[in-house]
C-alpha positions in Angstrom: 167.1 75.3 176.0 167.6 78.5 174.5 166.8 79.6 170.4 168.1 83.2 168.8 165.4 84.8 166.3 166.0 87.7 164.4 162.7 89.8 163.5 163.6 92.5 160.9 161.1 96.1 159.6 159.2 98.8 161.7 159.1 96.8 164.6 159.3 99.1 167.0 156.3 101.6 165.8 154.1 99.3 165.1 155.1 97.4 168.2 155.5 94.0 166.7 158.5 93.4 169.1 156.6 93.9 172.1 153.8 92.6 171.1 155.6 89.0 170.0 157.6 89.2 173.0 154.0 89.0 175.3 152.4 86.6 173.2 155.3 84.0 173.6 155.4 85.0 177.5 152.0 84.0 177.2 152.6 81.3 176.6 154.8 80.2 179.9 158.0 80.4 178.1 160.6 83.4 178.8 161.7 86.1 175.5 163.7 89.0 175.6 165.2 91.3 173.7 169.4 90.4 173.0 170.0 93.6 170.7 167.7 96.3 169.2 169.3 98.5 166.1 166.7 101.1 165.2 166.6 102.5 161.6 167.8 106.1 161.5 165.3 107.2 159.8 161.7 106.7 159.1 161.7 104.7 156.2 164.6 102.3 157.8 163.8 99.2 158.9 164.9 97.8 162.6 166.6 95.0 163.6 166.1 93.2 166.7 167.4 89.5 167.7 165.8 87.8 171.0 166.0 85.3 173.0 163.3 82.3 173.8 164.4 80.1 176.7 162.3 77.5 178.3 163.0 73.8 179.5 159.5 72.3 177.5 159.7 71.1 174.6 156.2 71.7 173.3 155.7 75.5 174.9 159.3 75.9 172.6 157.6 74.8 170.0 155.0 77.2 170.8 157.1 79.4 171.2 159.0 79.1 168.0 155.7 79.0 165.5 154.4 82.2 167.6 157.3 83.9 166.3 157.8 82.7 162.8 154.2 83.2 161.8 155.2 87.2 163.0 158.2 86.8 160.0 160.7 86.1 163.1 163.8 84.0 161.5 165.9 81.5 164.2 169.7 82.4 163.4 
C-alpha cells in the first residue's frame, strides 16, 4: 500500500525532509520524495509531497505517526 504526505516550511535547510525520510526507512518501510518546490527565497517556505509504500500494516502505521508528529499532512 502506498500513502501521499505533504510536509510544508524550511524543510530543506533544516533537513527535516531528509531526516523524516531516514527515520521512516528506519523503520523497514520505503519513502521518497514525489516533488520538491523550494521557496525562492529565504524566508519562503518549501513544499515537498512523498511517498510511504510498504505491504505491513503496522510498520505503515509507523510510518504514518513518524511523519505526522514532524507536521507531515496525508493528501
Amino acid at each position: 500500500m502506498k500513502k501521499t504526505f505533504e510536509l510544508k516550511g524550511h524543510i530543506l535547510d533544516s533537513l527535516i525532509l531528509s531526516k523524516l525520510l531516514d527515520k521512516i526507512e528506519e523503520l523497514g518501510v520505503e519513502a521518497y520524495a514525489a516533488e520538491v518546490k523550494v521557496g525562492a527565497k529565504r524566508k519562503d517556505f518549501s513544499v515537498a509531497k512523498f511517498i510511504i509504500e510498504t505491504d505491513d500494516n503496522e510498520k505503515m502505521d509507523k510510518a504514518v505517526q513518524t511523519a505526522k508528529i514532524q507536521g507531515a499532512e496525508e493528501v
